[in-house]
ZAMARGU-4260 file (C-alpha; in steps of 0.2 Angstrom, whole numbers, plus 5000, padded with zeros to 4 digits):
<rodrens>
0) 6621/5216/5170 | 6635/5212/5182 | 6636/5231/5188 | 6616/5233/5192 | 6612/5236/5208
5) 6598/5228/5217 | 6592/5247/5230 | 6586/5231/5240 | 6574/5221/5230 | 6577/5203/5227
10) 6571/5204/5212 | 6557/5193/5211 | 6539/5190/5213 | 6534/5171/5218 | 6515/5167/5212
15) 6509/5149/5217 | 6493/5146/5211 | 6483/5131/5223 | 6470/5125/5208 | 6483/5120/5197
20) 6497/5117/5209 | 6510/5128/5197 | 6524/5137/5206 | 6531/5150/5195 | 6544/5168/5199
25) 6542/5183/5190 | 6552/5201/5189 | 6550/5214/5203 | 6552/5228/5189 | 6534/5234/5185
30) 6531/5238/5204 | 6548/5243/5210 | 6539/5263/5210 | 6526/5257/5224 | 6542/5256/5237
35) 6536/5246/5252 | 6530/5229/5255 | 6514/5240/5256 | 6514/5249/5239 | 6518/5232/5232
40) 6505/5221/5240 | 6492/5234/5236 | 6496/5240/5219 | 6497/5218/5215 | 6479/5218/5222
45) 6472/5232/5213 | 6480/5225/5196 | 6476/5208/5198 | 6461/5208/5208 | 6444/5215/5202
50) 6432/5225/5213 | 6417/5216/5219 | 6427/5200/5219 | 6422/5186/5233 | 6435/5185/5244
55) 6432/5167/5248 | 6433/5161/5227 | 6444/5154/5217 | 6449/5172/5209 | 6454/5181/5227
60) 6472/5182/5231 | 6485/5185/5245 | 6498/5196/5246 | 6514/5195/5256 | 6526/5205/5253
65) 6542/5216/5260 | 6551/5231/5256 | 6568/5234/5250 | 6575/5239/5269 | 6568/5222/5276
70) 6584/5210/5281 | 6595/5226/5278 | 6599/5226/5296 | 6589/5244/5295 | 6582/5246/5312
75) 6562/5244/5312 | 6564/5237/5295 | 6557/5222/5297 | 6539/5224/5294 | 6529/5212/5283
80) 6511/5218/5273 | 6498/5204/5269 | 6487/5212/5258 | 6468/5204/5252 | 6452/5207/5250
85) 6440/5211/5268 | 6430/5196/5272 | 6422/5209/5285 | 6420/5226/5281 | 6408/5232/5267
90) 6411/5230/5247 | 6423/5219/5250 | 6437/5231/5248 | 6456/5226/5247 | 6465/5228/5266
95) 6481/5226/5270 | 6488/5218/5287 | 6506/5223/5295 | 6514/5212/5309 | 6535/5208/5314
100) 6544/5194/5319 | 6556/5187/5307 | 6543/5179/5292 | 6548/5196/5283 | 6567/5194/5283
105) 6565/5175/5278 | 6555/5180/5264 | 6567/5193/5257 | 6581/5180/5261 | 6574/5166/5250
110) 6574/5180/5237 | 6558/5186/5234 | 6549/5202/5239 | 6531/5196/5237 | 6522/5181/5238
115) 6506/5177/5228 | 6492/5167/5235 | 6478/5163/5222 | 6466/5149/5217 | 6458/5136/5227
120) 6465/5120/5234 | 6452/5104/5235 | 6462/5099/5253 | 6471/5107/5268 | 6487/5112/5261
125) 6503/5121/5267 | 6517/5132/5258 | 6534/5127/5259 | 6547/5138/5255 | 6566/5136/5257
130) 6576/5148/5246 | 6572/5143/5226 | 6565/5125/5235 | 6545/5130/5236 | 6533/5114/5238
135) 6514/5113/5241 | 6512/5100/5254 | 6497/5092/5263 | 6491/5098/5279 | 6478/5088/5283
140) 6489/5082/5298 | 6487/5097/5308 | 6469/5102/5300 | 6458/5106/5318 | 6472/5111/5328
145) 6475/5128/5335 | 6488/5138/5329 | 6498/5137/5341 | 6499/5116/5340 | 6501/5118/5321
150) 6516/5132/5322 | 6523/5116/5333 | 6520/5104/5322 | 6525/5111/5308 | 6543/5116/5318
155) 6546/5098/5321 | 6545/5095/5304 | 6551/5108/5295 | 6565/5112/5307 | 6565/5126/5322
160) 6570/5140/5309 | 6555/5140/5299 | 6545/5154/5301 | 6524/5148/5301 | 6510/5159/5297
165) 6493/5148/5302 | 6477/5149/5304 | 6465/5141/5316 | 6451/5133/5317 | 6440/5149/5315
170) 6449/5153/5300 | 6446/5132/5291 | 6428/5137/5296 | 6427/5153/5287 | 6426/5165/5303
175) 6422/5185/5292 | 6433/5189/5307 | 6447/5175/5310 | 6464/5179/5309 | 6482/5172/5302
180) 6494/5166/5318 | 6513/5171/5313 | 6525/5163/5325 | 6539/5178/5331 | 6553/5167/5334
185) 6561/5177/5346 | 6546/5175/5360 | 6546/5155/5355 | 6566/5154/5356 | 6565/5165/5374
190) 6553/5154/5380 | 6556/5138/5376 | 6542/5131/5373 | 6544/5124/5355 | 6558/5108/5360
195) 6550/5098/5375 | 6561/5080/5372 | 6580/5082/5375 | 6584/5074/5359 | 6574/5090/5351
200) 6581/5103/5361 | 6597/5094/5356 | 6592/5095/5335 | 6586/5113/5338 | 6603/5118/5348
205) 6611/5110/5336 | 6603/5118/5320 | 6604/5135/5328 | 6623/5133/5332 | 6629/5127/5315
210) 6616/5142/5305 | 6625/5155/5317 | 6642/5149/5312 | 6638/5149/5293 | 6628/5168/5294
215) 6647/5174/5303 | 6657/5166/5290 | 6645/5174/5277 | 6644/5189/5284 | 6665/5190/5287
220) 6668/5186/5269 | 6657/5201/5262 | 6665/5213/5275 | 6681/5207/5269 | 6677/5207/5251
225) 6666/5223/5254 | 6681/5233/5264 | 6697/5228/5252 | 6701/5243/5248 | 6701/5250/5263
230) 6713/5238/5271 | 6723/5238/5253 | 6726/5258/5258 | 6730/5254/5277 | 6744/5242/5270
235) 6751/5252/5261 | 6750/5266/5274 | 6757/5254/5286 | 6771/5250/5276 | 6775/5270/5271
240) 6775/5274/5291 | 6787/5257/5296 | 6800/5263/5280 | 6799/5281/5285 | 6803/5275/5305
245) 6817/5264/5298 | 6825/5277/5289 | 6824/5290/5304 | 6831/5275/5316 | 6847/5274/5303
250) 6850/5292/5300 | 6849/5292/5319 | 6862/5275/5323 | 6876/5285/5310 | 6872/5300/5316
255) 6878/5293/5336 | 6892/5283/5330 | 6909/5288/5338 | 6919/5298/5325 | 6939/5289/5326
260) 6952/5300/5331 | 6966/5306/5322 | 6983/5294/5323 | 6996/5306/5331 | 7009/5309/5318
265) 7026/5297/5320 | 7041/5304/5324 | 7056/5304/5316 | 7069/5291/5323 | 7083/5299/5333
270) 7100/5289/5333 | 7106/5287/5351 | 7124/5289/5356 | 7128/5273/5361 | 7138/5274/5377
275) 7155/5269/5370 | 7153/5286/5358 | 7151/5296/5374 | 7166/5289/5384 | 7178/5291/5370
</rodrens>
């Protein structure tokens, strides 16, 4: 319906499974009581996921997912949960990771507010995601490296804005305790070590430039469109106060005009004795 609000969700749910290689979306609805990317993440794990799974098989999942507040502009709402099954602690049980940076805000702004990783892929792969645009891509290339070279690697080629979560070589060796790198943009933006080549610092200068001209044209037209009626009642306020000023200003110019005096009255036209009358 046109006049359903969204309270923050994007709406959808994207599932990508690496056996078969489908990509598919699905409603947001049945979780939308579990507010959070927490509540989310974990209530998808405990449905999906049965206890005493391996959290190496085919059958494990993980869970990204964000709250409705995330990419709000609500200050420390920018948290993103990753929700799995312990490799490390006993049983087996289902944990949930929380970290910043800006991976949580690109995931609501693609328009999702979870992302479900499940099945097994038979080669290095990587997720791309780029708003509806999601394509399971080989990643071979950067298998071996640290996570730091892949985040690089995978900047150059996807372009500086992506966001990268990674894992290193303890994690392609099945490390119990290894970890997922996520790139926080605004340390690798600060520091400058992403672009080393002019011609790259050049394409990333570039790319930054023309996305921060397109997010303040996007943001100008929803506060304009957002704030018409405000600015339709200014105009009109406007408009009442300059006629009520132009009507004191007239009253005010006749008021000081000079009132013209009375003609004085004629007077009647007396003959004169003409000197002849007088000196007969």
């Amino acid at each position: 319906m046109a006049d359903e609000k969204s309270y923050g969700w994007a709406g959808k749910i994207l599932r990508v499974n690496l056996t078969t290689g489908s990509i598919t979306t699905e409603s947001t609805a049945p979780y939308k009581e579990y507010i959070g990317g927490m509540g989310l993440a974990n209530k998808i794990m405990y449905d999906e996921v049965p206890a005493g799974t391996d959290p190496l098989s085919e059958e494990s999942k993980i869970v990204y997912a964000v709250g409705p507040l995330t990419a709000s502009g609500v200050p420390l709402a920018g948290r993103t949960t990753i929700s799995f099954l312990s490799t490390f602690t006993k049983d087996h049980l289902v944990v949930d990771a929380h970290c910043g940076g800006m991976i949580g805000a690109r995931i609501k702004l693609a328009g999702y507010d979870a992302i479900i990783v499940e099945g097994k892929s038979d080669k290095p792969v990587y997720l791309h995601i780029k708003d509806d645009q999601v394509e399971i891509k080989d990643a071979s290339f950067v298998w071996g490296m640290g996570t730091r070279a892949t985040t690089e690697t995978l900047n150059t080629i996807e372009g500086n804005r992506a966001c990268v979560a990674t894992i290193g070589p303890a994690g392609e060796n099945l490390v119990d305790y290894s970890t997922v790198y996520l790139d926080v943009q605004e340390v690798r933006n600060l520091s400058g070590t992403n672009a080393t080549t002019i011609p790259e610092r050049i394409s990333n200068g570039l790319s930054n430039t023309l996305y921060g001209i397109k997010v303040f044209f996007e943001n100008l037209l929803v506060f304009l469109v957002v704030n018409l009626p405000v600015f339709l009642l200014l105009a009109v306020v406007i408009l009442l106060i300059i006629w009520v000023l132009r009507l004191i200003r007239r009253k005010r110019s006749q008021k000081n005009e000079p009132v013209p005096s009375a003609a004085p009255p004629k007077s009647a036209d007396k003959p004169v004795d003409s000197p002849d009358k007088n000196n007969r």
